[in-house]
N, C-alpha and C positions, 0 to 999 in steps of 0.2 A: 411363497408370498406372491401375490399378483401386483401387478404393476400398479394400482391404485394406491394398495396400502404400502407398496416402497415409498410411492411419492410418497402419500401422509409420513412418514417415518424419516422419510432424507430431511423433509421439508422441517417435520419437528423438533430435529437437531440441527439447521439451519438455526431456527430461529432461538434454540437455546443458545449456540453460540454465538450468533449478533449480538446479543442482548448480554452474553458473559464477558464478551468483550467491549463493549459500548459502541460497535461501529456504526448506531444509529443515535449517537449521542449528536445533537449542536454542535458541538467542539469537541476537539480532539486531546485529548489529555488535560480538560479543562484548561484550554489555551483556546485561543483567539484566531482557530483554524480550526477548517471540516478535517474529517478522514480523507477525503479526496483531493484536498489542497495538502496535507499533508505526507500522502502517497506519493502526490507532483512532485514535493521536495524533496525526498527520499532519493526517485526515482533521477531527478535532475544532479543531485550530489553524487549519485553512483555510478553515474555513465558520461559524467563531464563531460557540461558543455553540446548536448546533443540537441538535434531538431524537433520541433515539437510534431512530428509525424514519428519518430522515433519513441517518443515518452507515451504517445498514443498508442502505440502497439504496443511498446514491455508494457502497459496497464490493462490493454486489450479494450480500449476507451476509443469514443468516435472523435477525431480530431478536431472536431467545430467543440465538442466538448471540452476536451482538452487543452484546445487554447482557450476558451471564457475561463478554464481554471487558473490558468498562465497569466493568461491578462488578470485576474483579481490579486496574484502573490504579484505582479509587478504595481499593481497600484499603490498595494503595500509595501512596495521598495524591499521585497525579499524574494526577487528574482529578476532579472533582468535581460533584454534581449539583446546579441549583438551580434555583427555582423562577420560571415565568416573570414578568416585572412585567405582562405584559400579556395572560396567562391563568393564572391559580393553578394551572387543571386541568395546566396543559402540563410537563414537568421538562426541563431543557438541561442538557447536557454542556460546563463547562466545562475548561481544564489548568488548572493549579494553577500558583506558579512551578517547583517542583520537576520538574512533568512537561513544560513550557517547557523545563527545565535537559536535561532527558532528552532532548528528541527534537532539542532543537540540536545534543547531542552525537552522536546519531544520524546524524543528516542530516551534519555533518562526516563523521564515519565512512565514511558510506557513498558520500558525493562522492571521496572521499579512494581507495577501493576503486573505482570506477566507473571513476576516471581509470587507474586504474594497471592493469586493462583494458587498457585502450586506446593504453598509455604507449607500447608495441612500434609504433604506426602513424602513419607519416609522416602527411599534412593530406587529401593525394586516398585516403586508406584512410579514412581517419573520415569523409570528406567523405562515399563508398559507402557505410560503415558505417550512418548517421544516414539517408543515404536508403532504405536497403535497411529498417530499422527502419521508415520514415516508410511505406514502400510496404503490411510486413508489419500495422500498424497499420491503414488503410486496407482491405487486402484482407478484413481479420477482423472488421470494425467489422460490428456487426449494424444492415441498414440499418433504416430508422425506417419504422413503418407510415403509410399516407398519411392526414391528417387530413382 
């Protein structure tokens, strides 16, 4: 296959699965958040409490980015910024409980949708399915430079 038609073919299963997963939906789990504000919280609840040049690179996002994303969840009082105990200069992203309230109901939502995916396939389809994913991960993983 020549490098044209991989692109045509990466790209066409690109955009099967944007679109099987709604990551170009409005809102995120039909709630009152993008994917990408949504990611923020995720990413903010999992690494407690980190800088937003940190939540910038685990998303792999430019950080003028990534804080308009910050600054929108603090308007809406589901994240907040403070300051650190253990360098004034530093400021951390924390959730709020509001934006805790938010991304649980997310993450149901979207476990909820993920399953129902998948509901059509007996146990040796999923069992394929998660390794074909596990391979597709793998194959794309950008290897690390030698140290």
């Amino acid at each position: 296959m020549d490098d044209s038609a991989l692109a045509t073919e990466l790209r066409t299963f690109n955009r099967f699965y944007t679109e099987t997963i709604g990551a170009l939906d409005d809102t995120h789990e039909g709630l009152d958040v993008t994917l990408g504000q949504s990611r923020v919280l995720f990413t903010v609840a999992h690494l407690v409490a980190p800088e937003i040049s940190v939540v910038a690179e685990t998303l792999m996002l430019d950080t003028a980015y990534t804080s308009r994303l910050i600054g929108s969840l603090e308007d809406r009082k589901l994240v907040r910024r403070v300051i650190s105990t253990q360098d004034r200069r530093r400021r951390l992203v924390k959730l709020t409980a509001t934006g805790r309230a938010l991304l649980d109901r997310v993450e149901k939502r979207s476990n909820r949708r993920m399953l129902g995916l998948v509901s059509h396939l007996d146990t040796r389809n999923r069992a394929e399915l998660l390794a074909a994913m596990q391979l597709i991960q793998q194959l794309l993983k950008t290897p690390k430079e030698p140290t």
